[in-house]
SERO-4910 file (N, C-alpha, C, O; in steps of 0.05 Angstrom, whole numbers):
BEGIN
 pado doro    nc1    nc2    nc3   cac1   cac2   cac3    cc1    cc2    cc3    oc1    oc2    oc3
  Unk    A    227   -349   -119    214   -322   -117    198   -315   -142    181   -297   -143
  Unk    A    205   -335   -168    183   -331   -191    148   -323   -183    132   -306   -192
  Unk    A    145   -349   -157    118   -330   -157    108   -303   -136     84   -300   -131
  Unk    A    127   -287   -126    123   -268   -124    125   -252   -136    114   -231   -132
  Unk    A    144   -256   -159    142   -238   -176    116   -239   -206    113   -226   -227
  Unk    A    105   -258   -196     79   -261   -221     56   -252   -194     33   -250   -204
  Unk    A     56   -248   -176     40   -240   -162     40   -207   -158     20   -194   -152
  Unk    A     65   -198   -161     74   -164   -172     59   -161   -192     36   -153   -190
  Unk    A     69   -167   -216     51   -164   -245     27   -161   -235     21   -138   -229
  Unk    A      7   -182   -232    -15   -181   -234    -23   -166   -217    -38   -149   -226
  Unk    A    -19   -165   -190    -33   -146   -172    -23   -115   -179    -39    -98   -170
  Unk    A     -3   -104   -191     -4    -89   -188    -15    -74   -217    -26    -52   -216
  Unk    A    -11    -87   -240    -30    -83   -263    -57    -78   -251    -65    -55   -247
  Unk    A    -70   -102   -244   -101    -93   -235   -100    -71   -222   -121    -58   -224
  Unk    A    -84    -62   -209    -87    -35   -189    -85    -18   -204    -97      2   -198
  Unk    A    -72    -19   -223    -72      9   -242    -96     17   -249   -104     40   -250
  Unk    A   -108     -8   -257   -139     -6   -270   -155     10   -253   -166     31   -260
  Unk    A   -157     -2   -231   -179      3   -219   -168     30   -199   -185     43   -186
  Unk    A   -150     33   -199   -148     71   -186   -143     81   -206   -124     96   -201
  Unk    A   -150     82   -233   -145    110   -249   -168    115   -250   -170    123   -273
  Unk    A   -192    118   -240   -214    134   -231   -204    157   -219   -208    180   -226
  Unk    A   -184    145   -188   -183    161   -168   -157    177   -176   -155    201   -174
  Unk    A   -136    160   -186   -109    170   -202   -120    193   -214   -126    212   -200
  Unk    A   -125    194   -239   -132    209   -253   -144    237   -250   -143    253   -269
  Unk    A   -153    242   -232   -171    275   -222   -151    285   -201   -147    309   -197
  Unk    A   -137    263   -186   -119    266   -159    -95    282   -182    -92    306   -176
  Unk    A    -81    273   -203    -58    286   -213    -67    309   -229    -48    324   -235
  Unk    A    -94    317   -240   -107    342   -252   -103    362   -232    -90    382   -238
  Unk    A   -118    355   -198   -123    368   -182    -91    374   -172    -91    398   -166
  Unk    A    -75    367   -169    -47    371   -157    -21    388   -181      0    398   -174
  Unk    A    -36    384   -213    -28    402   -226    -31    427   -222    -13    444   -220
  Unk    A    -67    432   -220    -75    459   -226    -71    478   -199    -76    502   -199
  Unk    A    -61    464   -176    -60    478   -158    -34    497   -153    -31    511   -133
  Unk    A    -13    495   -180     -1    507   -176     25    513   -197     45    528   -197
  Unk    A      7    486   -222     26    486   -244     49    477   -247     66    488   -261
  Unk    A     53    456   -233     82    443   -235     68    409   -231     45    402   -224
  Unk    A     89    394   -237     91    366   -253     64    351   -227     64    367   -207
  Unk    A     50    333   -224     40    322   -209     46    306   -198     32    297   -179
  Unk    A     77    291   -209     97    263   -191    116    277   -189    127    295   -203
  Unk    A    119    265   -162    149    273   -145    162    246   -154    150    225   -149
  Unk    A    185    245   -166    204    228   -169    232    222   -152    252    237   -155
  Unk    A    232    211   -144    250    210   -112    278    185   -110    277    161   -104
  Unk    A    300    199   -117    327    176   -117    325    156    -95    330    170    -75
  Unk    A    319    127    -85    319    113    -74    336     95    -71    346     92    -93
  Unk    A    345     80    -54    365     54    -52    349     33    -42    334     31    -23
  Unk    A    359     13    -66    343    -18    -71    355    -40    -73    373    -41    -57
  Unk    A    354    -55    -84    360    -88    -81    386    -84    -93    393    -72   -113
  Unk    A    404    -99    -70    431    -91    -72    440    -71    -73    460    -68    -87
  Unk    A    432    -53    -59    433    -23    -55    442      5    -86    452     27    -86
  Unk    A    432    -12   -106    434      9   -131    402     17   -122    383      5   -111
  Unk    A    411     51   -137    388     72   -134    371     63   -155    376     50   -175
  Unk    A    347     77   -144    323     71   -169    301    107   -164    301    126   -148
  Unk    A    288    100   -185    277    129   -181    244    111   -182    235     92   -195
  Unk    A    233    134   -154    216    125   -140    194    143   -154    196    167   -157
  Unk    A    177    130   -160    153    155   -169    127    153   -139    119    136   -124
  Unk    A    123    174   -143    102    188   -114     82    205   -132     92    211   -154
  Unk    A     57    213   -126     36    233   -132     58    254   -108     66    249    -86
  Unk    A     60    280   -126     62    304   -101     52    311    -89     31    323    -95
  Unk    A     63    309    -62     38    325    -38     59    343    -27     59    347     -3
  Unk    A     73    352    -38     84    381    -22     95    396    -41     97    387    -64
  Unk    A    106    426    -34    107    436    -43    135    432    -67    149    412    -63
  Unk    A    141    452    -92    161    445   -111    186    456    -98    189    480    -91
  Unk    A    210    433    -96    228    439    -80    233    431    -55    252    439    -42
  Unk    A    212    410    -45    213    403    -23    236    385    -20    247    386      2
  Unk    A    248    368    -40    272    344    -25    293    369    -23    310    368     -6
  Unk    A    293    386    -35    328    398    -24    328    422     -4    342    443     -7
  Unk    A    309    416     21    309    438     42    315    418     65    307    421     88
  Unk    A    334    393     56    356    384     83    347    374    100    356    369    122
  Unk    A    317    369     88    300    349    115    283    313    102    260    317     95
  Unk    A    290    291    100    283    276     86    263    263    107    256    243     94
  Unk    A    248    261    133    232    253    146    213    276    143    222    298    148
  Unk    A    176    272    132    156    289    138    141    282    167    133    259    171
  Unk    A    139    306    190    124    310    204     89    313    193     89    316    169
  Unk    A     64    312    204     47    324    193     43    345    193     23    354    182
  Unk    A     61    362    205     62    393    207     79    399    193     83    423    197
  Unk    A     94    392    177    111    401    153     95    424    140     74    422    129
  Unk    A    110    448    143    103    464    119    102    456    101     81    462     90
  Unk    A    121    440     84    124    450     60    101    423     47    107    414     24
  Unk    A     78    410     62     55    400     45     33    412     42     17    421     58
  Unk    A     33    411     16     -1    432     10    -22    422     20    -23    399     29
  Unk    A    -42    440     21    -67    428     31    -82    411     10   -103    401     17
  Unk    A    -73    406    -17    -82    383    -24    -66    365    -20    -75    344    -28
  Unk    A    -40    363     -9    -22    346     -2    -39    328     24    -47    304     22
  Unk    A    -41    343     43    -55    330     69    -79    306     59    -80    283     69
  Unk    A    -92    312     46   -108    294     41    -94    272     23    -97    249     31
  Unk    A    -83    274      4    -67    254    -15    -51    243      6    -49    221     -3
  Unk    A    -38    242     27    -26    230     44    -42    218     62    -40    194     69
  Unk    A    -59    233     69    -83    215     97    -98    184     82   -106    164     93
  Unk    A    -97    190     58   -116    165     31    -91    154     25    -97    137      7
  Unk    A    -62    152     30    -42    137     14    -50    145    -14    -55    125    -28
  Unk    A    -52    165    -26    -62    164    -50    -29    167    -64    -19    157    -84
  Unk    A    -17    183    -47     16    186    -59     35    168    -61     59    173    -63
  Unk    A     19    129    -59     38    111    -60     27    100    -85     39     81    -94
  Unk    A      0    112   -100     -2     96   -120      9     99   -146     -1     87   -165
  Unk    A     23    109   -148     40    107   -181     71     89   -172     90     86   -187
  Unk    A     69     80   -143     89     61   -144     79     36   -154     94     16   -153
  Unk    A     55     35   -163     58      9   -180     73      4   -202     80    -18   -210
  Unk    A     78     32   -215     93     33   -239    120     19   -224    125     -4   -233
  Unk    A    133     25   -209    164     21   -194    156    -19   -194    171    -37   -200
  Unk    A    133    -19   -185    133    -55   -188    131    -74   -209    141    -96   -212
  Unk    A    106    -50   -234    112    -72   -263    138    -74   -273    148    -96   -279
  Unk    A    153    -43   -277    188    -54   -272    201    -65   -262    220    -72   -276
  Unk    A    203    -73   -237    216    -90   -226    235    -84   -197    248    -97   -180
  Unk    A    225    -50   -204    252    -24   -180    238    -39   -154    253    -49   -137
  Unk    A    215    -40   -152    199    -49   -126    179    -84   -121    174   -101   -137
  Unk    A    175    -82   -101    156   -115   -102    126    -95    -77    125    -76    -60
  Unk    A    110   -111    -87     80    -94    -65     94   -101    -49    104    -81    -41
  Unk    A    105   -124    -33    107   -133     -4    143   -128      2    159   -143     -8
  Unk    A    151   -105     18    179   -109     25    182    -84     37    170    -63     36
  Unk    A    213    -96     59    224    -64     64    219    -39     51    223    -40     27
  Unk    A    209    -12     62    206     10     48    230     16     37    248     13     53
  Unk    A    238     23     18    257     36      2    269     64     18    255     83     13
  Unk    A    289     69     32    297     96     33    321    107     22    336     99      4
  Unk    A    322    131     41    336    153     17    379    143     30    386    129     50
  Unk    A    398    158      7    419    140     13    440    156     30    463    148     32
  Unk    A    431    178     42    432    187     74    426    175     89    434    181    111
  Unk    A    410    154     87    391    136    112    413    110    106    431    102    121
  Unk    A    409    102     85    423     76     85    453     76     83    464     55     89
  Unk    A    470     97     77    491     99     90    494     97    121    514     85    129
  Unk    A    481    104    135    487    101    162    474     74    174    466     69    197
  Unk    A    472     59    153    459     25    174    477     15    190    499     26    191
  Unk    A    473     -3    204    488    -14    211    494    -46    192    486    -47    169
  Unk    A    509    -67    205    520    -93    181    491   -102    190    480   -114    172
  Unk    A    482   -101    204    458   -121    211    434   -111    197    415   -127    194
  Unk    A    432    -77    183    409    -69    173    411    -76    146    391    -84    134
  Unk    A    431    -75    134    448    -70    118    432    -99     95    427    -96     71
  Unk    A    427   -124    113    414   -140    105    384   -125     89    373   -140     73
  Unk    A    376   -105     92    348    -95     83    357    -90     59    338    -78     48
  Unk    A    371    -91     48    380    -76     21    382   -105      8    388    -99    -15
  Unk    A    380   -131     10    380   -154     -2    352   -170    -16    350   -193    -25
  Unk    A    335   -153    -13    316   -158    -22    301   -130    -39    305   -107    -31
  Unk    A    287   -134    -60    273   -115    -64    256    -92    -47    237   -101    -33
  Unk    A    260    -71    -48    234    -57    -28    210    -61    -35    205    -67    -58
  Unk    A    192    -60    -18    165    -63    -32    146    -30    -21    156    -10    -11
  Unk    A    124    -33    -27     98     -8    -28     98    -16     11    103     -2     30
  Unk    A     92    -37     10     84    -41     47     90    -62     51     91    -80     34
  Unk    A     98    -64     78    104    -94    106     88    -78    139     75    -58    145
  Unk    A    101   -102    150     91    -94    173     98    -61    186     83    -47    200
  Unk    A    121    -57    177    129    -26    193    116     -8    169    116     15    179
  Unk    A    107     -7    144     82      9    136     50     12    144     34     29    137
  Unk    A     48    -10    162     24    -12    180     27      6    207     17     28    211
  Unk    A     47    -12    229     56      1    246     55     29    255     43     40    274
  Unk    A     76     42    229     83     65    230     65     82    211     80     97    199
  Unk    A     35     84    204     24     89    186     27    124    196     27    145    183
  Unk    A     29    120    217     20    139    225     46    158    230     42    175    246
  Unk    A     72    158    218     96    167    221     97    193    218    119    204    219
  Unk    A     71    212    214     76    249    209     67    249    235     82    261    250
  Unk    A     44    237    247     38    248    274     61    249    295     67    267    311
  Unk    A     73    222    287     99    217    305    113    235    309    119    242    332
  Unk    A    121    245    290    145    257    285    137    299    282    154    317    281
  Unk    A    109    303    283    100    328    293    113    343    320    118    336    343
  Unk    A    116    364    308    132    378    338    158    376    344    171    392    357
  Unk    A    166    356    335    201    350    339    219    375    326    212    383    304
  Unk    A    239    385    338    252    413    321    268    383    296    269    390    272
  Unk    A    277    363    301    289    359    278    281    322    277    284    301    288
  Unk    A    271    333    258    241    300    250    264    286    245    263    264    255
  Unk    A    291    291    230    296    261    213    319    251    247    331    229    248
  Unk    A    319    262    259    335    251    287    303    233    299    299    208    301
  Unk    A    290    249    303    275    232    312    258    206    300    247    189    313
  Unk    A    258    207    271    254    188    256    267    166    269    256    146    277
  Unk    A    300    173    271    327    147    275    322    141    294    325    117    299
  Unk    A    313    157    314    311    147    355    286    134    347    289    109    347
  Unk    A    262    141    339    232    130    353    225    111    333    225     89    344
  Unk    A    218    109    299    220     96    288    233     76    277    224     54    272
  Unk    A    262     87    269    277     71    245    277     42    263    270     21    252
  Unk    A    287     42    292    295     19    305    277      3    308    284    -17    320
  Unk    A    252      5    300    224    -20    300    227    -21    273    233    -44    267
  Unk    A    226     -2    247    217     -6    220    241    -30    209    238    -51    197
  Unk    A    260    -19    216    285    -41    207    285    -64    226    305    -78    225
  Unk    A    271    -70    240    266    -98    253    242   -117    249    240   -141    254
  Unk    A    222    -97    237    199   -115    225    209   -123    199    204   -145    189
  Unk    A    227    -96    185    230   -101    156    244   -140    156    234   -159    144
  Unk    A    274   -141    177    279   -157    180    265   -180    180    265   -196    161
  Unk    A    251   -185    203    235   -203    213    215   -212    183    208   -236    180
  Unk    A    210   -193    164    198   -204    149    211   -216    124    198   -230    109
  Unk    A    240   -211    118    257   -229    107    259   -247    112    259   -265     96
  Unk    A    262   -252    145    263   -284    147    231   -303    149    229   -324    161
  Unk    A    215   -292    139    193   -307    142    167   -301    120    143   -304    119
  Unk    A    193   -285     96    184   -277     67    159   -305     49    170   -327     44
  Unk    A    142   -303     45    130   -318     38    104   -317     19     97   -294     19
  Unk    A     86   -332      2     79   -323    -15     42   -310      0     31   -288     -4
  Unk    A     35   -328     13     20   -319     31     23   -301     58      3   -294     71
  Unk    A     45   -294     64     46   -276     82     45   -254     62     26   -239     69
  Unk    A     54   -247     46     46   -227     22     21   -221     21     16   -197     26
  Unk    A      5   -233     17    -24   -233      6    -35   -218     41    -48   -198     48
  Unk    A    -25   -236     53    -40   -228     81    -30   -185     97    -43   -168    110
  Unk    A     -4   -184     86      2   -153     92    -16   -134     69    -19   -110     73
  Unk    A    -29   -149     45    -33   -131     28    -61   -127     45    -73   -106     50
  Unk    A    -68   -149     51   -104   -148     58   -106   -132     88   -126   -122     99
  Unk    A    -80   -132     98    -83   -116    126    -70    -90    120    -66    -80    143
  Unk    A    -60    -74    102    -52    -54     92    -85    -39     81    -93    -17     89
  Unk    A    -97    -57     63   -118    -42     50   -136    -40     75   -147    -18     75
  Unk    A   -143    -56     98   -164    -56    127   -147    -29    141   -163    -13    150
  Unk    A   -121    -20    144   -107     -3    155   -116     32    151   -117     51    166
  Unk    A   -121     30    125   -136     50    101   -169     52    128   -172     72    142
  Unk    A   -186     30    129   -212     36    134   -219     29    170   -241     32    181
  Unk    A   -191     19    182   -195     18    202   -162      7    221   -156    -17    226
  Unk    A   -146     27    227   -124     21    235   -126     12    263   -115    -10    267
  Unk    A   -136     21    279   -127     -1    307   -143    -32    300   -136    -50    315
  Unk    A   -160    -38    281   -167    -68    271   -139    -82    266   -129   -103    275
  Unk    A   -130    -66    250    -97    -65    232    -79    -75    252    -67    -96    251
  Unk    A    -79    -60    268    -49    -61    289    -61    -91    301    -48   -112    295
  Unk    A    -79    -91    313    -83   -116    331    -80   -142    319    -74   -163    329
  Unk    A    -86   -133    289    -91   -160    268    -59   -170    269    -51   -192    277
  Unk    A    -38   -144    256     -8   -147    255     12   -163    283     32   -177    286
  Unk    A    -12   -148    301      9   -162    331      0   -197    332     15   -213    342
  Unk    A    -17   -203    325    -34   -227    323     -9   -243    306      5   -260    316
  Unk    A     -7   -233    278      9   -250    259     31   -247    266     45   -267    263
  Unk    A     39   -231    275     75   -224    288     83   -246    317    104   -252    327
  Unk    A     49   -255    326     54   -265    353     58   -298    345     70   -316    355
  Unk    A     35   -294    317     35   -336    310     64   -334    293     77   -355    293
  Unk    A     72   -318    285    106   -330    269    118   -332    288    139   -344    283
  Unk    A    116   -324    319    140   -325    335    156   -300    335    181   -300    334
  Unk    A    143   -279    335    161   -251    336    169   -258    366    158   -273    383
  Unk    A    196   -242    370    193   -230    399    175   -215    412    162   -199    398
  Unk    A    172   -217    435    149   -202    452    147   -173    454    126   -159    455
  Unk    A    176   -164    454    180   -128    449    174   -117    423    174    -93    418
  Unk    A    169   -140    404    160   -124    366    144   -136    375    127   -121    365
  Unk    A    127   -157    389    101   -157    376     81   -131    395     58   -123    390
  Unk    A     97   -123    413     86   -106    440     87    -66    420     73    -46    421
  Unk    A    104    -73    410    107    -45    394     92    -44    368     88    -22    356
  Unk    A     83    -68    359     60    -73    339     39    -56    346     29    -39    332
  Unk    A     32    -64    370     13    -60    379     -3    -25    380    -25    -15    378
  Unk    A     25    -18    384     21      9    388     10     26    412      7     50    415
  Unk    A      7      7    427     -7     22    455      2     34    472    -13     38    492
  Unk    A     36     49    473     48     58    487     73     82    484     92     71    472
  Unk    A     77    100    488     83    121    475    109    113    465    123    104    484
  Unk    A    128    113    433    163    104    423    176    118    449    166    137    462
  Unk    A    198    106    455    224    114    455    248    115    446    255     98    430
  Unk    A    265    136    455    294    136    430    300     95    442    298     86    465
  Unk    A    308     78    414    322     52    424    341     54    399    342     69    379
  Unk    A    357     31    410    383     31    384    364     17    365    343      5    369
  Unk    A    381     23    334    371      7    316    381    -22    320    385    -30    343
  Unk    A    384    -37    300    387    -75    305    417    -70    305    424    -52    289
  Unk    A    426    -75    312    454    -81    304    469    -55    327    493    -51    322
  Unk    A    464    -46    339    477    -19    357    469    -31    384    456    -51    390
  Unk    A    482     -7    405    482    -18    422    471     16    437    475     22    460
  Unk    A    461     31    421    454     61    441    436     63    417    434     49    397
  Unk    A    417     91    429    406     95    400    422    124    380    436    139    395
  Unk    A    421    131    357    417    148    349    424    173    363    409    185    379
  Unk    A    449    180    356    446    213    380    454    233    353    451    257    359
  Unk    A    460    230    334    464    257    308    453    247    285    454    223    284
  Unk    A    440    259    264    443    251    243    458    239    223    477    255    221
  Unk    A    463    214    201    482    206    188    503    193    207    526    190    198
  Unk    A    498    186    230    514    174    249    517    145    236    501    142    218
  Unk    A    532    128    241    535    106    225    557     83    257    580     85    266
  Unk    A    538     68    263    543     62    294    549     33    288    539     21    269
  Unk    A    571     20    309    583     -1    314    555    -16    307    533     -5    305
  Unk    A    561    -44    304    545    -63    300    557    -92    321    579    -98    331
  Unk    A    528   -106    318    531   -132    351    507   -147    334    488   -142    320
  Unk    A    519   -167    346    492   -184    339    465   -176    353    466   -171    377
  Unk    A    443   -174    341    420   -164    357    406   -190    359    401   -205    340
  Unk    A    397   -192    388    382   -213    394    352   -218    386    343   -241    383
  Unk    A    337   -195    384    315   -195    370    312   -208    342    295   -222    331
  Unk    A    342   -193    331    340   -203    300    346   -241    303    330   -256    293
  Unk    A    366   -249    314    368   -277    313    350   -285    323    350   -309    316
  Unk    A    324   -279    342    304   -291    353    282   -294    329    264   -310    333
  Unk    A    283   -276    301    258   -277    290    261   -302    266    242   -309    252
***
């Protein structure tokens, strides 16, 4: 894994470089709007499940992690209207390069979440915590679109666990077992096309999910063409019915298929 991790360094150094144009006015502008810090710093669970502190540009309001809701809708009150745009540009994932020249993160891996979420995995998710998180994989493509999703729901982080978590923790999977130094390179280049043209994105992802040999139901939900439903996560056998639920585990056939 030495050279993914010399492929961290360097890509994400150069990235520093070349977004502190856009860095730079983005954390002025998110200061003055209201006088408080311009990074949200966020307790996360990571490789081998010790916490790390996640740095984010803020897009919502001060006080937002402790009002008992850790999934954002796009209708969330509590993001400013310079928030909306710092989120529509991913502009609020770029000071996680800092989380990668240290080492807390890798560009390419499971998203990092919070340890309400990963307490309730199952043994089979549980595997996501064995690798570093990274900035993006395939379920950061996928699910780019996770505020629209999750708009309208009276309680987002339930519906997070029914409609998303059970595809995000199965791509995350799927891409452990087929972790590589070029499939890296290839999520970063369909991450940055996702930015200037997402259904290019999705079709490209179901394409690469279809030549590794995904199953036909992740590469069908790649796709995106069909409205989520509540499904169990990997390792369960129902989906999700409360929050912090923490559900029997089975071998999941999807996961041994990838």
């Amino acid at each position: 894994m030495r050279s993914k991790r010399i492929l961290d360094i360097f890509v994400a150094s150069t990235g520093v470089v070349l977004t502190a144009p856009v860095l730079l006015p983005a954390l002025l502008l998110i200061w003055l709007q209201d006088g408080h810090s311009p990074f949200y710093v966020a307790r996360r669970i990571g490789l081998g499940g010790r916490p790390f502190r996640m740095v984010k540009l803020r897009s919502m309001v001060v006080g937002a992690d402790r009002m008992g809701v850790d999934s954002t809708a796009c209708d969330d009150a509590r993001i400013t209207p310079l928030g909306r745009f710092v989120r529509r540009w991913k502009l609020d994932e770029l000071p996680q390069l800092w989380n990668v020249l240290k080492g807390d993160m890798s560009l390419v891996g499971p998203r990092p979440n919070v340890e309400r979420e990963t307490a309730s995995y199952t043994v089979i998710e549980r595997r996501l915590l064995t690798v570093r998180p990274g900035i993006t994989d395939f379920a950061s493509i996928v699910f780019a679109d996770e505020g629209e999703i999750l708009a309208g729901h009276p309680d987002p982080d339930l519906a997070y666990n029914q409609l998303i978590r059970p595809w995000k923790s199965r791509l995350g999977l799927f891409y452990i077992d087929h972790a590589s130094l070029l499939l890296d390179l290839r999520l970063i280049w369909l991450t940055a096309l996702a930015v200037v043209s997402r259904p290019r994105a999705l079709k490209a992802v179901a394409r690469l999910l279809k030549r590794l040999c995904a199953d036909e139901e992740l590469v069908r939900i790649a796709r995106r063409s069909e409205p989520l439903v509540p499904y169990p996560p990997p390792g369960a056998d129902e989906p999700v019915r409360s929050r912090g639920t923490v559900l029997g585990s089975r071998t999941d056939p999807a996961t041994e298929r990838a």
